[in-house]
C-alpha positions as CSV (number, residue, x, y, z in Angstrom):
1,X,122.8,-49.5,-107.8
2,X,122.3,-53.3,-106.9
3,X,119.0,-55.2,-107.0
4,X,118.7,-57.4,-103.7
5,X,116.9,-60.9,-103.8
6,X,115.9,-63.2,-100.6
7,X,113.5,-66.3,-100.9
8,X,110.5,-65.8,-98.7
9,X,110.1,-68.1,-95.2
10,X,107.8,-70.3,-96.8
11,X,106.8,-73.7,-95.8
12,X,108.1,-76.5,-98.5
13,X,104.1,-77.7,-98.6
14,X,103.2,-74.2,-99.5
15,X,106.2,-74.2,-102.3
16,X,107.5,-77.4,-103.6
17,X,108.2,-76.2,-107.5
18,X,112.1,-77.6,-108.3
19,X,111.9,-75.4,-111.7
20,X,110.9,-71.8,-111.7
21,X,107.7,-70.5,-113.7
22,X,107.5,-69.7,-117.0
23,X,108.2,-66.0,-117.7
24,X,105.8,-64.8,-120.5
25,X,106.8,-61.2,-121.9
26,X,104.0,-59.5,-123.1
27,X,105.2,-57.0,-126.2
28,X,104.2,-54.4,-128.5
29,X,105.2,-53.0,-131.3
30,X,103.7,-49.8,-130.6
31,X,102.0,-48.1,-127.7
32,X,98.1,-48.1,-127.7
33,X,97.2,-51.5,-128.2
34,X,96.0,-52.2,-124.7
35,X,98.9,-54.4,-123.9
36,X,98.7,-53.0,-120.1
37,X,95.2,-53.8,-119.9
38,X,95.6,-56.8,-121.3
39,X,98.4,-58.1,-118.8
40,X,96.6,-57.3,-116.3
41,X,93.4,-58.9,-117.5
42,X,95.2,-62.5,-117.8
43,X,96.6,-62.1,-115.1
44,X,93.3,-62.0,-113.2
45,X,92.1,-65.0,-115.6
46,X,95.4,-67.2,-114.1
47,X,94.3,-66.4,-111.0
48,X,90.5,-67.1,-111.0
49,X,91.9,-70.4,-112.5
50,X,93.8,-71.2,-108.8
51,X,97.2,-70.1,-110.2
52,X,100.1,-68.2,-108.4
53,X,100.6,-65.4,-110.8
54,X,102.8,-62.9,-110.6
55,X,102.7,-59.6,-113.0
56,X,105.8,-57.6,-113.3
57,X,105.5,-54.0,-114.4
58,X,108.8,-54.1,-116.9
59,X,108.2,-50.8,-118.5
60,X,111.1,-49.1,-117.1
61,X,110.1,-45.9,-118.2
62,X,106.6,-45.2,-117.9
63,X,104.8,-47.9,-115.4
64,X,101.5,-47.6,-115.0
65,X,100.1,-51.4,-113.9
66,X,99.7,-49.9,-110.7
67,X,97.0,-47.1,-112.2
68,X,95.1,-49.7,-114.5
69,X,94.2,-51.6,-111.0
70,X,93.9,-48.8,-108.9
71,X,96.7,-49.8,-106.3
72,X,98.9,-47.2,-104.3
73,X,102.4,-50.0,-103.7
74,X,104.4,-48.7,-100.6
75,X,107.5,-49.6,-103.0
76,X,108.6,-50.8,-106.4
77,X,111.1,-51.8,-108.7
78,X,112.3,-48.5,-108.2
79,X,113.2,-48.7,-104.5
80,X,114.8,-52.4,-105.4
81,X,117.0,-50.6,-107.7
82,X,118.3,-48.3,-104.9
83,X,118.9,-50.9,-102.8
84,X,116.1,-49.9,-100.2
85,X,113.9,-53.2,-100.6
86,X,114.7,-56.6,-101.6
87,X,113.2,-57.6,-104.6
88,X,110.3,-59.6,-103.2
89,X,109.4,-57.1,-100.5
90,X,108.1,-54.9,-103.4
91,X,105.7,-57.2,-104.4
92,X,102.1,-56.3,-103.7
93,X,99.2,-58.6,-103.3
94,X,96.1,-57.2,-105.5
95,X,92.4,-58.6,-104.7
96,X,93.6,-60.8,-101.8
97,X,95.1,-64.2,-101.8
98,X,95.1,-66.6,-104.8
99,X,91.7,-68.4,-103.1
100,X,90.2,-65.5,-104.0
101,X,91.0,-64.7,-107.3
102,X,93.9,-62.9,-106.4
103,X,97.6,-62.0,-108.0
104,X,100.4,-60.1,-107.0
105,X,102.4,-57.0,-108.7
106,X,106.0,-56.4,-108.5
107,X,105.2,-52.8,-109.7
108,X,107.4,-50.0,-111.6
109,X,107.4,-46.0,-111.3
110,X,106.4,-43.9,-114.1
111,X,109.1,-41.3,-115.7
112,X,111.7,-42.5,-113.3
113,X,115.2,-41.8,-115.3
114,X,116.7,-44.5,-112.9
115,X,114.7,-47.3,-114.2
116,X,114.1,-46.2,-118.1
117,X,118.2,-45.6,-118.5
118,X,119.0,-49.0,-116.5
119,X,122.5,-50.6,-117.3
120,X,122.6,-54.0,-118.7
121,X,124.4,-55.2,-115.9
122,X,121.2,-53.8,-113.6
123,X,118.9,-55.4,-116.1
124,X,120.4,-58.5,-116.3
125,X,120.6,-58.8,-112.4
126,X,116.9,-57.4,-112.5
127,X,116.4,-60.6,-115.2
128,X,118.2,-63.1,-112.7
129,X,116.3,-62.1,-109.8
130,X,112.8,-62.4,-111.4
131,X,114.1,-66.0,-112.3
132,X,114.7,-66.6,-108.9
133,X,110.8,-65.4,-107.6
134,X,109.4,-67.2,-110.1
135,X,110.2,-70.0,-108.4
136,X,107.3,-69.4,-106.4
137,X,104.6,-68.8,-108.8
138,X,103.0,-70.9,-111.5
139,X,103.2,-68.0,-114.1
140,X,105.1,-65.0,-114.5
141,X,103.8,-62.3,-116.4
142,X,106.4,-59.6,-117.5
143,X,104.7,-56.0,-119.0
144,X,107.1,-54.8,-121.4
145,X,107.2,-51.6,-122.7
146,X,106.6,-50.4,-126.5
147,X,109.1,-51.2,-129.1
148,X,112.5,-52.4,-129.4
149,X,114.4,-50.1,-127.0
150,X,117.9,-52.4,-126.2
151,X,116.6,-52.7,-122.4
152,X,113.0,-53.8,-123.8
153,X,114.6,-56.6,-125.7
154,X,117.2,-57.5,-123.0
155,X,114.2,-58.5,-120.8
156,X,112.2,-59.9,-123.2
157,X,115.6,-62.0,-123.8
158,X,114.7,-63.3,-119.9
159,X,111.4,-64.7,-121.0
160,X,110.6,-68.1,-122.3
161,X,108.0,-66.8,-124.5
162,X,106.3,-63.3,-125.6
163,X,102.8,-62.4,-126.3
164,X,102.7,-59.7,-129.0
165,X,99.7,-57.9,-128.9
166,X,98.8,-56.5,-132.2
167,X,95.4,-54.3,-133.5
168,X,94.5,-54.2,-137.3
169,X,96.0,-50.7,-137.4
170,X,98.2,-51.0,-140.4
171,X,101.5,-48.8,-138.0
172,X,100.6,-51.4,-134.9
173,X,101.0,-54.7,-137.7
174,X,104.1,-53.1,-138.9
175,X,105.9,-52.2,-135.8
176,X,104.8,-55.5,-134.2
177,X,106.6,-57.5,-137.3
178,X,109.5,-55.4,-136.5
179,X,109.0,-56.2,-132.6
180,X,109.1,-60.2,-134.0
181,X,112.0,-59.7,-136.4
182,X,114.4,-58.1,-133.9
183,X,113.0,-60.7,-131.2
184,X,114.1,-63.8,-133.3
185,X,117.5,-62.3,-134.3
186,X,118.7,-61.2,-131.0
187,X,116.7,-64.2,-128.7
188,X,115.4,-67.1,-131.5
189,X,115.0,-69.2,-128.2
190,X,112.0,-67.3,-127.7
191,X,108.9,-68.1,-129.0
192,X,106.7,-65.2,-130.4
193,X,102.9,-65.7,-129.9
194,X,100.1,-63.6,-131.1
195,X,97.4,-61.9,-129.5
196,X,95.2,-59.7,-131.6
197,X,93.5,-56.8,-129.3
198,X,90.4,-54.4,-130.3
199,X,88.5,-56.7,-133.3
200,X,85.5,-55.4,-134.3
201,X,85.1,-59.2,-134.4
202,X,86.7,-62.6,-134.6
203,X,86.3,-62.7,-138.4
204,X,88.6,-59.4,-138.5
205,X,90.9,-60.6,-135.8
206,X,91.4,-63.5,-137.9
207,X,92.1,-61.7,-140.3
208,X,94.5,-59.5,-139.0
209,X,96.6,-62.8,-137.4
210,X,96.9,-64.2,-140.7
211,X,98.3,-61.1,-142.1
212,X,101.3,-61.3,-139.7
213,X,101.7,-64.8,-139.6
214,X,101.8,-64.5,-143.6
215,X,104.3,-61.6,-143.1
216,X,106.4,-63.6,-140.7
217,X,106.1,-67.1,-143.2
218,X,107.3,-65.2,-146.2
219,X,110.2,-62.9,-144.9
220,X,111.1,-65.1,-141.3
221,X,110.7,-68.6,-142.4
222,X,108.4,-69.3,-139.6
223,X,104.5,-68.9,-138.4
224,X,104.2,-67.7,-134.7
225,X,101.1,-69.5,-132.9
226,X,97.7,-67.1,-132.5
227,X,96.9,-67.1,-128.4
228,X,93.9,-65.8,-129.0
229,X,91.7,-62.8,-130.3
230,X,89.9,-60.0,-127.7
231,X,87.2,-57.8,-129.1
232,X,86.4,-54.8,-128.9
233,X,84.4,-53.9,-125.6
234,X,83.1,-51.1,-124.0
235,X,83.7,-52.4,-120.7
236,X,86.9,-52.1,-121.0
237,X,86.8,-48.1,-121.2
238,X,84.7,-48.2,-117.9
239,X,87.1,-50.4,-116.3
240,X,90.0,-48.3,-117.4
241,X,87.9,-45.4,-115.8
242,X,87.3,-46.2,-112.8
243,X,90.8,-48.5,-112.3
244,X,89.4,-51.6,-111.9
245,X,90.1,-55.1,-113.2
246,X,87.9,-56.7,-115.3
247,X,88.3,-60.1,-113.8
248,X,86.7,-58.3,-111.2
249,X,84.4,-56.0,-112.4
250,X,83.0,-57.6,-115.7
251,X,84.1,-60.9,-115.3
252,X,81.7,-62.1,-117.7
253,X,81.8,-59.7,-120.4
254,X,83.2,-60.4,-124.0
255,X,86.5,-59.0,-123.5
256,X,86.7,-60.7,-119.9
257,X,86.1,-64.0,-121.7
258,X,88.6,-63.3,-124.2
259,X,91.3,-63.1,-122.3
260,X,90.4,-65.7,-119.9
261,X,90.8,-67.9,-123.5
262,X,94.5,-66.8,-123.6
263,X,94.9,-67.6,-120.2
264,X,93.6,-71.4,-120.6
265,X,96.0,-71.5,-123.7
266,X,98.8,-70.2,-121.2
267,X,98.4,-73.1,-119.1
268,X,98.3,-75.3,-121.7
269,X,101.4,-73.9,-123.3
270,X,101.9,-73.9,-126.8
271,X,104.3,-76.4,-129.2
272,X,107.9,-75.6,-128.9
273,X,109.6,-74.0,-131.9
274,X,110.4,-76.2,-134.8
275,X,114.0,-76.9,-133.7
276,X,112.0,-79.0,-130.7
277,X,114.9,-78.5,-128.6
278,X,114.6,-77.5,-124.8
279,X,116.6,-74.4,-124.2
280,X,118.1,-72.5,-121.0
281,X,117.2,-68.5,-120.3
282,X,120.2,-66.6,-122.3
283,X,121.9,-64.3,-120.1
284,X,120.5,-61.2,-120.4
């Protein structure tokens, strides 16, 4: 298996970035904590803000980006793998062009054994490649999957930073310190970041980031930076429903307006870690 890249026959006006995007991994600890939703929902945010955003599905095993926004791709990460498709001819535009609010999706397949039992020399090719498209793109979003698995770290080794999204249940705090601890052993170039998903309210979200940024203090020596906090919304269930995206749906509803916080804080960018020195994506 080989994964293919080509640059797209774009005019330099249309493209003049000399350094690719930042790729942001967005990490659980656990499944269940909207992470999906929420990579999708920031994504639309980027792109409402007139930023080239590009959302990678990098669940290897069970993809399902395409089904939270209610897209059928003609190919995907899948097909690239194979060595059908290049790697940029599996992108998919979703809700038009970036004047319009749009992003696009290089989308994954759900329960396909080729993708969830990828060798590192295939994801670290699949790493190189997404390094090379983000030139093209002012953000890079990269949907991990749950947990530590060695290929879910080896991408999140690719990224430049990682959203961990966390809810106050005590199993989601735990795993997501364990998501943080193996993240700053095996990639300390990367900076964890916080995003607390389903408060009841910004009081408890609060609360719940200090808990892990105390857990992190005291056992890692370090405090990772909160993004931002998303409440609970029942919008979000209606969106799920009927596979819409929020951005476009509810764009003004609570949990819309959350995330379109994180996405602000994403294109401000956060401080560096403490070492303050610039660093180079690892191999993978």
């Amino acid at each position: 298996m080989s994964i293919g890249f080509r640059r797209k026959k774009e005019s330099p006006s249309q493209f003049s970035r000399v350094n690719p995007a930042s790729i942001i991994a967005i990490a659980s600890g656990k499944g269940g904590v909207g992470k999906s939703f929420l990579s999708t929902a920031i994504a639309g945010a980027l792109a409402k803000a007139g930023r080239r955003t590009l959302l990678v599905d990098g669940d290897l095993g069970l993809a399902n980006v395409d089904v939270h926004l209610g897209i059928a791709p003609e190919t995907d990460l899948a097909a690239v793998i194979a060595g059908w498709v290049e790697l940029e001819d599996a992108v998919t535009p979703v809700s038009g062009g970036v004047a319009s609010g749009g992003f696009d999706v290089l989308p994954g397949r759900s329960g396909s054994g080729a993708l969830a039992e990828l060798p590192n020399e295939e994801v670290a090719r699949l790493a190189a490649g997404l390094t090379a498209l983000a030139l093209q793109y002012d953000h890079v979003l990269l949907d991990l999957a749950a947990g530590i698995e060695a290929n879910v770290m080896r991408l999140a080794r690719a990224s430049d930073r990682a959203l961990v999204v966390i809810t106050d249940d005590p199993a989601s705090m735990t795993d997501a310190y364990a998501f943080i601890k193996v993240l700053r052993g095996y990639a300390p170039g990367v900076q964890p970041v916080v995003v607390i998903n389903q408060a009841d309210n910004r009081q408890r979200g609060r609360q719940t980031y200090e808990a892990i940024a105390k857990a992190c203090q005291t056992f890692l020596g370090f405090r990772p930076p909160l993004a931002g906090v998303v409440t609970r919304d029942p919008k979000v269930r209606e969106c799920l429903r009927s596979q819409t995206p929020i951005m476009d749906k509810f764009p003004t509803t609570q949990a819309a307006l959350d995330a379109t916080q994180i996405a602000e804080s994403l294109i401000r960018g956060w401080e560096t870690p403490s070492t303050g020195e610039e660093r180079e994506r690892p191999a993978v």
